[in-house]
N, C-alpha and C positions, 0 to 999 in steps of 0.2 A: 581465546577466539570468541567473537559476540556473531551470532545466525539470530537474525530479527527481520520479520515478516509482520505485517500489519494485514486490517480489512479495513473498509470502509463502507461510509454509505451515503447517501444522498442527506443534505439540511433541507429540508420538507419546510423551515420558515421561512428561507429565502425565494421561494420558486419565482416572486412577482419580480423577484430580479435579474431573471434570466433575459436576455434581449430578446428583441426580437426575433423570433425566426425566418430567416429567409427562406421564399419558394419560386417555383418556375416563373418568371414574371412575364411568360407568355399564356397562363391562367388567365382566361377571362369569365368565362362561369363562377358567378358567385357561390353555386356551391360548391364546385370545385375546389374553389380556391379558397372556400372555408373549412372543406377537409383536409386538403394542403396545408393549412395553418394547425389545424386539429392535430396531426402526423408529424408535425415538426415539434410541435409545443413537447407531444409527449415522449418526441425520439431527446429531445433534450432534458427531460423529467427521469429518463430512464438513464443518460448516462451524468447524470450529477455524480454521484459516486464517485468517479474517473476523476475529478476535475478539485481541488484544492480550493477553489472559490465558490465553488456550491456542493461540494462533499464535507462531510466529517471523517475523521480518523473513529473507529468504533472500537479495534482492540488490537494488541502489540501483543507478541508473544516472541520471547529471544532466549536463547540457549547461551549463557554467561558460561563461558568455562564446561561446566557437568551440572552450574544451578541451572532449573527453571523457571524463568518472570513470565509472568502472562496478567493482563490486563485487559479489562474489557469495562466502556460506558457503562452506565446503570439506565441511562436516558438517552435522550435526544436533543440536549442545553446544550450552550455553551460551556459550562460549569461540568457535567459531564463529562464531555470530549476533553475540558483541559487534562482531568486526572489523568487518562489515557496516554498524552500526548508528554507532558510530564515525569509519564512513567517514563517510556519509551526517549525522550533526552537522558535523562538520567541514565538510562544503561550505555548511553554513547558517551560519557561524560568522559574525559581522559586528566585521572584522578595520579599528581604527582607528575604530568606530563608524560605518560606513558603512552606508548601507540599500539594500541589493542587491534589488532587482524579483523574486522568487522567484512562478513560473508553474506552477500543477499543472492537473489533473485531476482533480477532487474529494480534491483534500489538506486541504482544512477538515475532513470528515468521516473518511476514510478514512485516508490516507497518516502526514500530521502528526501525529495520535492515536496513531496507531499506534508509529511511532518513537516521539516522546515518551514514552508506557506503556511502550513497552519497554524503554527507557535506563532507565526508574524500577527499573522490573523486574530488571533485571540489575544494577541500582546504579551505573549508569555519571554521573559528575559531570560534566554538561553545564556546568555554572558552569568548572568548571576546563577544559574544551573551548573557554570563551568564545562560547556557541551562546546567544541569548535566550529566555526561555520559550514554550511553548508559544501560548500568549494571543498574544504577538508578532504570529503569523501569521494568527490566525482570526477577524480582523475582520466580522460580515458585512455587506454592504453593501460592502462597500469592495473596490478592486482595488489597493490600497497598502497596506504593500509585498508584499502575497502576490494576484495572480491566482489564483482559483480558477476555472477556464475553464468546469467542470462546473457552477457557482454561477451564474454568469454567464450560460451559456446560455440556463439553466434561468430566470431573474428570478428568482435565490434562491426557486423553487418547487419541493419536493420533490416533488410530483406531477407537474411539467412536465419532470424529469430525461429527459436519455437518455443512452445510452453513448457513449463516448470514439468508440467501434467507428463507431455511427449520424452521429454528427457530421462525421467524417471520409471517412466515405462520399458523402454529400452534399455536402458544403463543399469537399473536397480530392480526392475521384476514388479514395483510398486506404483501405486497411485496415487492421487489426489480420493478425497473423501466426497463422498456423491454431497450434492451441496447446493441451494438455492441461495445467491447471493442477495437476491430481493428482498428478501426475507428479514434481510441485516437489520433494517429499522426496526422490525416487531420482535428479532429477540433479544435486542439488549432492553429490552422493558420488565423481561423477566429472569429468573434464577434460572430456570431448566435453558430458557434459549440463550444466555448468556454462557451457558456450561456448553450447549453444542456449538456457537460460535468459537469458544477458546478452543474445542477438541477440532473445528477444522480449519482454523488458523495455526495451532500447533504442529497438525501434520504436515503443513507447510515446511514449518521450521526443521522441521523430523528430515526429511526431504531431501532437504537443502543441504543439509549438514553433511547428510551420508551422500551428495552427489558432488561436496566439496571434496572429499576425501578421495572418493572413487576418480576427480580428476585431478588430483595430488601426482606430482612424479608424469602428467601426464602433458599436461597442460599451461603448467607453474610448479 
């Protein structure tokens, strides 16, 4: 079984390529309408992260069997983010043809999109990694080969979603790790914030695993 959880974070060199932002086009006060542009520019600045075309992947942490991989940027390159991204195919890689049970946390919408665009992105040849396409994984309905546990909860209802966080609260007694995701860009520039980004990406993984179990016999 592979439980792989990623973070991310906004590419801070792309920002002049963000479109346009659209605002009320019944603005007619110039300075309204220049804080209106102010308020959108940076509601857009804020959710790069979210988005595979102006986020980075920052670090991958997956539970192989009983090993542990974890990986995290040293920067904010493109060079950087490949090692990450890299890492993280590589542990989906289906080595002899075998079909490894891979477990996330909304990896149908979120996680698996995201790698995948970003390998495109940066040009990295998954085929030459030996890693399968993206489709591989994103069956819905299905808990073969990829558990999406956030899918599942939910009855594939994206109105009935809730968080990794709510889930585990209930179910498991546990939580997520108090955590500033903003933050993401400034510590993968150093050892110490690079260490507490893998410890709250990790718990993620930690999470996941034990809230795959706990819906084992129950669920699937």
């Amino acid at each position: 079984m592979i439980v792989i959880d990623i973070e991310t974070m906004p590419n801070m060199s792309i920002i002049d390529k963000l479109p346009e932002p659209k605002i009320d086009s019944r603005l007619k006060d110039q300075e309204k309408i220049g804080a209106a542009i102010k308020k959108a520019k940076q509601a857009q600045i804020d959710s790069m992260a979210l988005s595979p075309l102006y986020g980075r992947v920052a670090s991958v942490c997956a539970l192989v069997g009983t090993v542990q991989e974890m990986s995290a940027a040293k920067g904010c390159t493109d060079e950087h983010e490949r090692g990450v991204v890299v890492a993280a195919m590589r542990t989906l890689t289906l080595s002899n043809n075998a079909r490894p049970e891979l477990v996330t946390f909304n990896g149908i919408t979120f996680d698996l999109p995201f790698l995948y665009t970003r390998a495109m992105v940066l040009g990295i040849d998954i085929s030459d990694i030996g890693v399968p396409p993206l489709s591989f994984w994103t069956r819905r309905y299905s808990t073969t080969p990829h558990c999406d546990l956030c899918q599942v909860l939910a009855g594939w209802d994206r109105q009935a979603m809730r968080s990794l966080d709510e889930w585990a609260t209930v179910l498991l007694g546990k939580s997520k790790l108090p955590f500033d995701v903003a933050a993401i860009k400034t510590l993968v520039t150093t050892d110490d914030g690079r260490s507490q980004l893998l410890e709250y990406n990790w718990r993620d993984v930690e999470l996941t695993a034990e809230l795959h179990a706990r819906c084992s016999g129950y669920l699937y």
